[in-house]
ZALUM-408062 format. One record per atom (N, C-alpha, C): x, y, z; residue number from 1. Coordinates in nm, 3 decimals. Example, Ala and Ser with C-alpha at 12.3 -4.5 7.8 and 13.67 -1.06 7.14 Angstrom:
# ZALUM-408062
<r <1.319 -0.569 0.780> 1> <r <1.230 -0.450 0.780> 1> <r <1.320 -0.330 0.780> 1> <r <1.285 -0.225 0.708> 2> <r <1.367 -0.106 0.714> 2> <r <1.290 0.003 0.787> 2> 
END
This chain:
# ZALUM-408062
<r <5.216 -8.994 0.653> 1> <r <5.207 -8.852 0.625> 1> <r <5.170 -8.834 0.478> 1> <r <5.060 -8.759 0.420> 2> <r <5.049 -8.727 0.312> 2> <r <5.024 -8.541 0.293> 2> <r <5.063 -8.504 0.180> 3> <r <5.034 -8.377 0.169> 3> <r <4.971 -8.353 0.054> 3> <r <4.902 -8.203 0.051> 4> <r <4.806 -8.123 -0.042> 4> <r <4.834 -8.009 -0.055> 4> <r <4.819 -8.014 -0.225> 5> <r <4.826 -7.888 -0.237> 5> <r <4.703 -7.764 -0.217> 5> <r <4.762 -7.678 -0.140> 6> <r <4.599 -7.558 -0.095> 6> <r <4.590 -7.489 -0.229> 6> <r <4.482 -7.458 -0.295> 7> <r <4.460 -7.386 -0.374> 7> <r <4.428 -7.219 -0.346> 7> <r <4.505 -7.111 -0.423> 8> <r <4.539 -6.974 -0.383> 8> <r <4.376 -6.891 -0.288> 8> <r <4.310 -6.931 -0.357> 9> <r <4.130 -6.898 -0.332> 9> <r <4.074 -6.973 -0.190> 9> <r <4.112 -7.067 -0.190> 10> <r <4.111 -7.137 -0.041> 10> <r <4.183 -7.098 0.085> 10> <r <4.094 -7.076 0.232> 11> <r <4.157 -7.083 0.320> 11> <r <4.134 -7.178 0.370> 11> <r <4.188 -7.286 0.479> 12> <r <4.178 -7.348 0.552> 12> <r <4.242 -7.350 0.711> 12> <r <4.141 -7.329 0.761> 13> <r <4.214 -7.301 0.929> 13> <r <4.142 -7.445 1.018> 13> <r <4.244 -7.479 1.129> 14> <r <4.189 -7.588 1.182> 14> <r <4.211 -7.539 1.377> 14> <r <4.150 -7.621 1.435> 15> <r <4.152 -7.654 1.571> 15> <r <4.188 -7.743 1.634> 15> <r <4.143 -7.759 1.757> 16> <r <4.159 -7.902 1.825> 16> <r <4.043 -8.043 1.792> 16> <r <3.944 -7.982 1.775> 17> <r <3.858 -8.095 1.696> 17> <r <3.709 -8.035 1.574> 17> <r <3.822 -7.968 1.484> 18> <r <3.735 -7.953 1.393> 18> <r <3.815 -7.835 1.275> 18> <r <3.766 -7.873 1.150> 19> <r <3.854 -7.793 1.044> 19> <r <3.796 -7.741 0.962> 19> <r <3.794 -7.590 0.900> 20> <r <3.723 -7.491 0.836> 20> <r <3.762 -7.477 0.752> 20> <r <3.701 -7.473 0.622> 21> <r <3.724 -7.432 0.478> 21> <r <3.666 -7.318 0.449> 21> <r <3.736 -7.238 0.377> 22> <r <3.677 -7.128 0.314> 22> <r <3.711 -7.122 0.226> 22> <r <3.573 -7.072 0.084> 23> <r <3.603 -7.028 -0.050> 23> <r <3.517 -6.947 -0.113> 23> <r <3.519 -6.962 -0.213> 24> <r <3.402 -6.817 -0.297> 24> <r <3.255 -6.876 -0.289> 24> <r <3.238 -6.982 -0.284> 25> <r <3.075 -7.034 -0.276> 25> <r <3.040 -7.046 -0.133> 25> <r <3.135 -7.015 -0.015> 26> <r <3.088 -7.029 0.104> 26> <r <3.182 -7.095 0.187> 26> <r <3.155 -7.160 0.313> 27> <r <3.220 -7.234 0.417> 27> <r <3.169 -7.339 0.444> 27> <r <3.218 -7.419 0.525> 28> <r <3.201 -7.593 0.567> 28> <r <3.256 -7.607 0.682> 28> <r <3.242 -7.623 0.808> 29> <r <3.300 -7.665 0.898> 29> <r <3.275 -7.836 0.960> 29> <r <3.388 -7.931 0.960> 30> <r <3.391 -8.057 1.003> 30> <r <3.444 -8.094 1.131> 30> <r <3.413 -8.177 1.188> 31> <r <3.441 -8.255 1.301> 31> <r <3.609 -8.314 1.240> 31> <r <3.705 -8.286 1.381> 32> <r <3.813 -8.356 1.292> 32> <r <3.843 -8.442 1.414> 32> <r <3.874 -8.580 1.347> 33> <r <3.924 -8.718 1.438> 33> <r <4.058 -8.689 1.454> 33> <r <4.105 -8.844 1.463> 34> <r <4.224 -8.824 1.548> 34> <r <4.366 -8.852 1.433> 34> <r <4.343 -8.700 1.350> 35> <r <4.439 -8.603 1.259> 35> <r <4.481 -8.501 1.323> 35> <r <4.624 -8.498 1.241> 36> <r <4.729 -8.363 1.296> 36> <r <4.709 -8.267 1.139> 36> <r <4.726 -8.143 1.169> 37> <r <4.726 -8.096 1.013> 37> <r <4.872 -8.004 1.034> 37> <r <4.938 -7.971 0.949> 38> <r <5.085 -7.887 0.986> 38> <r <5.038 -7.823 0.818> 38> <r <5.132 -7.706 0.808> 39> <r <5.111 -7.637 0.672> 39> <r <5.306 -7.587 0.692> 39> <r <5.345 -7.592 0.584> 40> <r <5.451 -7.548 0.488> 40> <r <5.471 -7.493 0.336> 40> <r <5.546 -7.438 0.326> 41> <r <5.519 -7.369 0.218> 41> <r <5.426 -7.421 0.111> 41> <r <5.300 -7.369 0.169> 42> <r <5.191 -7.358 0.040> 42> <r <5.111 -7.501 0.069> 42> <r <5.177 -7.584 0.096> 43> <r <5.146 -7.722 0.153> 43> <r <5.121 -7.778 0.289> 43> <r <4.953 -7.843 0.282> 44> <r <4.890 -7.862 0.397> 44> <r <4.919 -8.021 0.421> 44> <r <5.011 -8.052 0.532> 45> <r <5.067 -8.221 0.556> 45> <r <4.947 -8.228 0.651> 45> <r <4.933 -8.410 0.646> 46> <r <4.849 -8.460 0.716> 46> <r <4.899 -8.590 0.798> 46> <r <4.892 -8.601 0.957> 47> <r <4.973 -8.698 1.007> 47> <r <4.856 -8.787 1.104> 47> <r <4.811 -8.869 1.087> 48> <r <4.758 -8.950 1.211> 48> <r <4.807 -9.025 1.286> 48> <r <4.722 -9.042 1.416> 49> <r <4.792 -9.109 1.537> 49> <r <4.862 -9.226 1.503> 49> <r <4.781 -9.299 1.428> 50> <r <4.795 -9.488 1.379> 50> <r <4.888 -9.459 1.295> 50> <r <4.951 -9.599 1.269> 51> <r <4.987 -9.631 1.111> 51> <r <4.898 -9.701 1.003> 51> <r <4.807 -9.635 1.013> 52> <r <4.685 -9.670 0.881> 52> <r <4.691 -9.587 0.778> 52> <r <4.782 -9.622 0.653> 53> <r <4.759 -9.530 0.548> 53> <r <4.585 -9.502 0.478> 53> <r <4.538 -9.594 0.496> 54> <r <4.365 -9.602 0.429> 54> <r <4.334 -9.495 0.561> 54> <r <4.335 -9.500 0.677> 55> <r <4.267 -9.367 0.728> 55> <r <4.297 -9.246 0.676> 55> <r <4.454 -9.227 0.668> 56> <r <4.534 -9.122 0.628> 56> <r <4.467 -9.081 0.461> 56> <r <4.436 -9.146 0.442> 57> <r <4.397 -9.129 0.289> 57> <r <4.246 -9.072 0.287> 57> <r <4.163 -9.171 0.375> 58> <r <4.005 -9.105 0.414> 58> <r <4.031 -8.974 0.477> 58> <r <4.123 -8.962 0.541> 59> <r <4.073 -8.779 0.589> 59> <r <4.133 -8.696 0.452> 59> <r <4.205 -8.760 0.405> 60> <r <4.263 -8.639 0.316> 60> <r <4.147 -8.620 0.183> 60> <r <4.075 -8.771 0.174> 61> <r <3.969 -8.732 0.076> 61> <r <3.869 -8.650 0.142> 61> <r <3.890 -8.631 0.242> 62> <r <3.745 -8.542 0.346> 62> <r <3.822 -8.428 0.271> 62> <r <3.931 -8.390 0.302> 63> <r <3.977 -8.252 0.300> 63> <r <3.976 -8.211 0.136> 63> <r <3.982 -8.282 0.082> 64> <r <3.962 -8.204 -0.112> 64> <r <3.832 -8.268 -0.094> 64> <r <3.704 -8.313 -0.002> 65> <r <3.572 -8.294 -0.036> 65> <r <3.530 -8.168 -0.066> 65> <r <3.570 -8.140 0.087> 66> <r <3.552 -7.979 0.146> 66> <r <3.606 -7.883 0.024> 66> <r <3.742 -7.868 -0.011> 67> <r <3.740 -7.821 -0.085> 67> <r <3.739 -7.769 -0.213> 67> <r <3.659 -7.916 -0.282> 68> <r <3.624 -7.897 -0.423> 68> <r <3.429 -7.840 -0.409> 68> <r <3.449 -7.854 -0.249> 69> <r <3.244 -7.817 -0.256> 69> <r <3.272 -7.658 -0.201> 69> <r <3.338 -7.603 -0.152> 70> <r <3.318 -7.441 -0.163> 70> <r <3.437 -7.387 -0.291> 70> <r <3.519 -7.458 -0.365> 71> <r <3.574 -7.384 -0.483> 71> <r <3.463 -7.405 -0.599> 71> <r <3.422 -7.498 -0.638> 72> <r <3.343 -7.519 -0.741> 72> <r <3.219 -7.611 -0.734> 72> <r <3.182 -7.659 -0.595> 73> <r <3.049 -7.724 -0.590> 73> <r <2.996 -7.812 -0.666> 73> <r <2.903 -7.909 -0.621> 74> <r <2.846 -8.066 -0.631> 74> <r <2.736 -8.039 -0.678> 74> <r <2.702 -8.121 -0.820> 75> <r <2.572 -8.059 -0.854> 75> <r <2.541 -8.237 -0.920> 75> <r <2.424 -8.274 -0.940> 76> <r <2.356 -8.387 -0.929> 76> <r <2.222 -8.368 -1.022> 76> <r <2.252 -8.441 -1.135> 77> <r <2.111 -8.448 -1.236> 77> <r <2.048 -8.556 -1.179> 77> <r <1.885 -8.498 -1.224> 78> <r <1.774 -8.622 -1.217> 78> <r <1.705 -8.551 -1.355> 78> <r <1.652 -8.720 -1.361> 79> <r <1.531 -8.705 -1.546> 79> <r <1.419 -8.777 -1.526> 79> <r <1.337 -8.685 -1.548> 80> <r <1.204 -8.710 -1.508> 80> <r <1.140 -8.801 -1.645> 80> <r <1.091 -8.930 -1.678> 81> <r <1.060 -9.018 -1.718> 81> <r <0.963 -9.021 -1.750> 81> <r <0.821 -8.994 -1.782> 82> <r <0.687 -9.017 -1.856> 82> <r <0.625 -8.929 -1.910> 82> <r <0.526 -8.968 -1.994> 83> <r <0.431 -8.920 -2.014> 83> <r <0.343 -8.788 -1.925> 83> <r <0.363 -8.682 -1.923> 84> <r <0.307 -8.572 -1.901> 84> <r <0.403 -8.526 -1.753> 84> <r <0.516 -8.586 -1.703> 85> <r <0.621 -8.589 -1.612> 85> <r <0.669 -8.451 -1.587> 85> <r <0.664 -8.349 -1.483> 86> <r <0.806 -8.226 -1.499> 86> <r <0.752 -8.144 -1.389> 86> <r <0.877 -8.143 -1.357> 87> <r <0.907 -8.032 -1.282> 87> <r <0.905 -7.886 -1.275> 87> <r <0.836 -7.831 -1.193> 88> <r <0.783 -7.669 -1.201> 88> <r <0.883 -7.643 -1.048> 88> <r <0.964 -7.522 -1.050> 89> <r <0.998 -7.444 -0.943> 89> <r <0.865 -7.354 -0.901> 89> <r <0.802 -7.340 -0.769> 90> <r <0.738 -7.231 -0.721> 90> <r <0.757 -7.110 -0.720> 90> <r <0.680 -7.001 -0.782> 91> <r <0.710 -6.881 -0.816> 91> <r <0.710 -6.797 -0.730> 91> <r <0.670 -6.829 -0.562> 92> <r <0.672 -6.767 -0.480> 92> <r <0.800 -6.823 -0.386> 92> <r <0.821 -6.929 -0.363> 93> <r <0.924 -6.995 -0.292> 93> <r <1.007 -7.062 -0.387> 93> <r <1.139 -7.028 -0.382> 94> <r <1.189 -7.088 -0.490> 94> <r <1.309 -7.213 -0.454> 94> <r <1.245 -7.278 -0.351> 95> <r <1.304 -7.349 -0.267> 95> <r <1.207 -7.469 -0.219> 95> <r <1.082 -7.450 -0.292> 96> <r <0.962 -7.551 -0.335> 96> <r <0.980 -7.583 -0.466> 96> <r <0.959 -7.741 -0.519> 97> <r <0.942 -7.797 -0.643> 97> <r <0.804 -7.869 -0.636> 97> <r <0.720 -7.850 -0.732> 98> <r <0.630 -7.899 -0.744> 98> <r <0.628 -8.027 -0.881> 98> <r <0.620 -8.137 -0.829> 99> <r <0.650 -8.290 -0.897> 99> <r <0.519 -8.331 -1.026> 99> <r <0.498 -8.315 -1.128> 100> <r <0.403 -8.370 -1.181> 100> <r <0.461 -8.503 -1.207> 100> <r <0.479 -8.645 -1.121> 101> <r <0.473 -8.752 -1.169> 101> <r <0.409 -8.871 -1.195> 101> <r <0.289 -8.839 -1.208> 102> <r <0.193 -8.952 -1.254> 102> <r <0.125 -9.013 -1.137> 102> <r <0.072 -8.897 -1.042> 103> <r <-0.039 -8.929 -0.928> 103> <r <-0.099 -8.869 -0.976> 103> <r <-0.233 -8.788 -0.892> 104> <r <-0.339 -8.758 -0.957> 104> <r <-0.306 -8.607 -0.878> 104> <r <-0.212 -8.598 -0.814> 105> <r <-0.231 -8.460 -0.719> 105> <r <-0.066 -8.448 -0.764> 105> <r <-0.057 -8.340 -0.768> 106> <r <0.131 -8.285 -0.789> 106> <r <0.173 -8.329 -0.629> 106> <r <0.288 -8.320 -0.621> 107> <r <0.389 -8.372 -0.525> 107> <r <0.482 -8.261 -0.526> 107> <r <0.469 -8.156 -0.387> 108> <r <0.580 -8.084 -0.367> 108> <r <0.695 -8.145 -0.323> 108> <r <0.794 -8.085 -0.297> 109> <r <0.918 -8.104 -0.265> 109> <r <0.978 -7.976 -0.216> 109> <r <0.969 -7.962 -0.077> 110> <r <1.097 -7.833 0.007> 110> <r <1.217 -7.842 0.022> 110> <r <1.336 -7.776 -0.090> 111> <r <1.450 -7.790 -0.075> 111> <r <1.524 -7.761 0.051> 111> <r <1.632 -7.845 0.139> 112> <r <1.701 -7.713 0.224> 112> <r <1.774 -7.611 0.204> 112> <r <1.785 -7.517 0.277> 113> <r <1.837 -7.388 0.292> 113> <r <1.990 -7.422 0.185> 113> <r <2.133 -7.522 0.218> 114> <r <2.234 -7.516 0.140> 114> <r <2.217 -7.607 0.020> 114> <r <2.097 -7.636 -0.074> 115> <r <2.100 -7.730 -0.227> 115> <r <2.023 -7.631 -0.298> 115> <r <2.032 -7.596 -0.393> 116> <r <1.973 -7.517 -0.491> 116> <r <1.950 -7.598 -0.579> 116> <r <1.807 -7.598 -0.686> 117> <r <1.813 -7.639 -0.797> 117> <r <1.718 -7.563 -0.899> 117> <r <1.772 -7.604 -1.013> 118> <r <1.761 -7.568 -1.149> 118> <r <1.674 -7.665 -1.201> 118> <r <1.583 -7.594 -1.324> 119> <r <1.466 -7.691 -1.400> 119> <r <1.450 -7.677 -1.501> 119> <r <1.512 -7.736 -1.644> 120> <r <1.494 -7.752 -1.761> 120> <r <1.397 -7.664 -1.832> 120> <r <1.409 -7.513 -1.852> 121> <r <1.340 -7.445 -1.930> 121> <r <1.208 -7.531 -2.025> 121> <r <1.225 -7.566 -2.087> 122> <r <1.221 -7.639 -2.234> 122> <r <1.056 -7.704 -2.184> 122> <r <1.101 -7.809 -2.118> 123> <r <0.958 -7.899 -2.133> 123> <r <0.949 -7.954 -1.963> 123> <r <1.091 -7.935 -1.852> 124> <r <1.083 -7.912 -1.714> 124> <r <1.104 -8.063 -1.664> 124> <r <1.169 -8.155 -1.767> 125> <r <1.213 -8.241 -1.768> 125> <r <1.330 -8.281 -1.667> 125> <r <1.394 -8.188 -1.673> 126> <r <1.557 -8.214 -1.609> 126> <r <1.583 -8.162 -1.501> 126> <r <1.628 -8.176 -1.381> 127> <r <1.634 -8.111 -1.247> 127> <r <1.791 -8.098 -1.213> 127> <r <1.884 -7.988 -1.217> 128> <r <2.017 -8.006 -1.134> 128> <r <2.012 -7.989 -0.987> 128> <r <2.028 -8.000 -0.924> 129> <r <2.066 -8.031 -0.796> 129> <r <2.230 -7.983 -0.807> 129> <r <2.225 -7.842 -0.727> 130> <r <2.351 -7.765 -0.686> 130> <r <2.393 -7.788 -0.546> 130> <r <2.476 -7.787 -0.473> 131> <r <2.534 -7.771 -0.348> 131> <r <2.702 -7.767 -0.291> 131> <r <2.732 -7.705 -0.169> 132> <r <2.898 -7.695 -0.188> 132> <r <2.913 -7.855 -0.024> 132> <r <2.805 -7.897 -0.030> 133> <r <2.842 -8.069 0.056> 133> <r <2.789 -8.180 -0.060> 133> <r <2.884 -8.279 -0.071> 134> <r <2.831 -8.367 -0.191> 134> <r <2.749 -8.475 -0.103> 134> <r <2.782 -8.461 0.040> 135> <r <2.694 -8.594 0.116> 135> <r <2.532 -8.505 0.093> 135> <r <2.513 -8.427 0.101> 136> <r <2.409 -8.351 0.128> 136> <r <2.306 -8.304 -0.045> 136> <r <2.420 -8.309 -0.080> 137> <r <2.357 -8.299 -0.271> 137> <r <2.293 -8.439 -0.281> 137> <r <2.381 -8.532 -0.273> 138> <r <2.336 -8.689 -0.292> 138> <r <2.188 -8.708 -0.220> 138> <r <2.239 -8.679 -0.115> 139> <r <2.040 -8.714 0.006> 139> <r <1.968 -8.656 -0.066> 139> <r <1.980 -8.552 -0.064> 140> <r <1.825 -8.453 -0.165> 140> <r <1.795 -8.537 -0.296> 140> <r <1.913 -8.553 -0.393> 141> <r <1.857 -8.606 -0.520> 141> <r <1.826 -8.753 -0.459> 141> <r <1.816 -8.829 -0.360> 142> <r <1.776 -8.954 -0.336> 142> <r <1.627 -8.956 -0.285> 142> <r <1.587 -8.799 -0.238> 143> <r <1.488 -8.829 -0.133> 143> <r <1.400 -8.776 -0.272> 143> <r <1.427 -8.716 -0.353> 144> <r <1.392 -8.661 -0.464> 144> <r <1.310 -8.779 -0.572> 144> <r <1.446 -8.864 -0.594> 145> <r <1.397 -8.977 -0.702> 145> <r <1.300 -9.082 -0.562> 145> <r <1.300 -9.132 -0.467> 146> <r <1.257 -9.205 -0.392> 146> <r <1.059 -9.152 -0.430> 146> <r <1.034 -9.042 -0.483> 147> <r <0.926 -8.975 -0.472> 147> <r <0.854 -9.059 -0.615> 147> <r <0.905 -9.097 -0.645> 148> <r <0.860 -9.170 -0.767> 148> <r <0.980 -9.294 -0.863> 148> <r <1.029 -9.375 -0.792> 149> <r <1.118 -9.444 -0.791> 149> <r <1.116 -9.508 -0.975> 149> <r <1.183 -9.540 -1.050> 150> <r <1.218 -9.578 -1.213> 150> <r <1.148 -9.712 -1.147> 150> <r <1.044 -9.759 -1.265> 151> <r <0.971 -9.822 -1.309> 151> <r <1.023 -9.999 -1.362> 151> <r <1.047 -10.096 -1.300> 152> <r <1.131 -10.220 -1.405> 152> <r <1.100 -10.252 -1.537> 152> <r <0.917 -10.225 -1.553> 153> <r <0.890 -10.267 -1.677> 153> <r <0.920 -10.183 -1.771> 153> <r <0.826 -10.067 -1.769> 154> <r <0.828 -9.979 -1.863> 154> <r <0.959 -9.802 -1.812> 154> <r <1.023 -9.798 -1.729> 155> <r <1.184 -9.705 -1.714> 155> <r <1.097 -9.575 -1.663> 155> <r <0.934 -9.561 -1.642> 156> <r <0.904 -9.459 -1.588> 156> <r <0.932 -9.409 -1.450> 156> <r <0.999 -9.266 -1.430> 157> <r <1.006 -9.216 -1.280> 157> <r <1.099 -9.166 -1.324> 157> <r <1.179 -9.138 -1.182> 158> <r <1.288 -8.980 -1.188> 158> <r <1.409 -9.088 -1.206> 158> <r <1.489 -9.066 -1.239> 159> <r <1.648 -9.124 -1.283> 159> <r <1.748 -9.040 -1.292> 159> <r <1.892 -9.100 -1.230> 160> <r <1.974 -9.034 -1.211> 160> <r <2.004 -9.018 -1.380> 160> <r <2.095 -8.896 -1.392> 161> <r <2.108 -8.874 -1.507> 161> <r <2.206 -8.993 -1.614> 161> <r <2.253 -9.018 -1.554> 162> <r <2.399 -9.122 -1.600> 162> <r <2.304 -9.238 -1.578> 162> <r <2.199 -9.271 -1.525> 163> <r <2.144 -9.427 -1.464> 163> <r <2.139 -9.506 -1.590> 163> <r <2.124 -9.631 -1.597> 164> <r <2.112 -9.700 -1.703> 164> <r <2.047 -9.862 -1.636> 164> <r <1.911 -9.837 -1.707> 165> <r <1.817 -9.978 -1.621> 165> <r <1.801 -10.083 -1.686> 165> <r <1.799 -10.192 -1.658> 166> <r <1.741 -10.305 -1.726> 166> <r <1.649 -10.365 -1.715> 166> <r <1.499 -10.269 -1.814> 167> <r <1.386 -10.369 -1.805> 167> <r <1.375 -10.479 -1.809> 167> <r <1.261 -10.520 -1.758> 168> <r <1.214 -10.638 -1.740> 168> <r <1.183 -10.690 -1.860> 168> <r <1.129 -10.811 -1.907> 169> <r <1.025 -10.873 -1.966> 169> <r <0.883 -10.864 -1.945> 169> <r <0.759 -10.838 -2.004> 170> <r <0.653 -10.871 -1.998> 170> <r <0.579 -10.963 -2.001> 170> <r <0.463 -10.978 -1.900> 171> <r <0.400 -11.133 -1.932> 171> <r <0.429 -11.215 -2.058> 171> <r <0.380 -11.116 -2.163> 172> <r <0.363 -11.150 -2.333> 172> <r <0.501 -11.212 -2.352> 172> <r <0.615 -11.115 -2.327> 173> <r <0.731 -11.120 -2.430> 173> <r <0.810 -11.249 -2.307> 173> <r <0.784 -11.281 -2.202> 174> <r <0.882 -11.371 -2.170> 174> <r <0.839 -11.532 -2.200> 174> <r <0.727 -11.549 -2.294> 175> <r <0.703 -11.664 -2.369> 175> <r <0.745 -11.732 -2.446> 175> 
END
């Protein structure tokens, strides 16, 4: 048995196989396995069938997924890497990104309907990636950087913001 504390802004209501979050950025509804949920004062207990504390522990990290992604939401930098590199939002769809990364033709990108993102005023360098599912923030910024994957020799392409690479050597320099 483990318990959580619900935060005042949060609702959470559950069923027979599946459990709803609600908060100020929106809702989430999950598939729920084979968990019991009970609530007491203020506190949401969690009991599974087994005696597996590591399951007991995986649903309860499901349950502060859910609700750290509709209280305050998952947001995910990428950094765009070269020479003449950046990102433009579409001024008509703002749910299209258009990629300048070093092809000869720009490279759109159609966000889905629940990830929003943001683009570095300045020089269009920097991309956030907003969303209230962090499995779903992660895919986008993956399918995102996959569009021009970081470079071994020279660190060009999209990179997670925190990434940290270790070039290669060059013909020349590994002599």
């Amino acid at each position: 048995m483990l318990k959580l504390l619900l935060p005042k802004n949060i609702q959470l209501s559950w069923g027979a196989d599946f459990i709803k979050v609600e908060g100020p950025l929106g809702s989430l509804i999950k598939k729920k396995a084979n968990f019991f949920l009970a609530e007491k004062d203020g506190f949401i207990y969690l009991y599974t069938t087994e005696e597996y504390n590591s399951q007991e522990a995986f649903y309860l990290a499901m349950i502060k997924n859910l609700i750290f992604g509709v209280s305050k939401g998952y947001r995910h930098r990428l950094k765009l890497v070269g020479v003449g590199f950046k990102a433009i939002l579409n001024a008509t769809n703002t749910k299209q990104i258009n990629l300048k990364i070093g092809f000869s033709h720009e490279v759109s990108y159609l966000l889905p309907k629940d990830v929003d993102c943001v683009v570095s005023k300045t020089k269009g360098t920097y991309l956030l990636l907003k969303g209230i599912e962090k499995n779903r923030v992660q895919q986008v910024a993956k399918e995102i950087r996959s569009l021009r994957m970081p470079d071994a020799y020279k660190g060009k392409g999209i990179h997670y913001q925190k990434e940290v690479l270790k070039l290669k050597k060059g013909k020349k320099e590994g002599k």
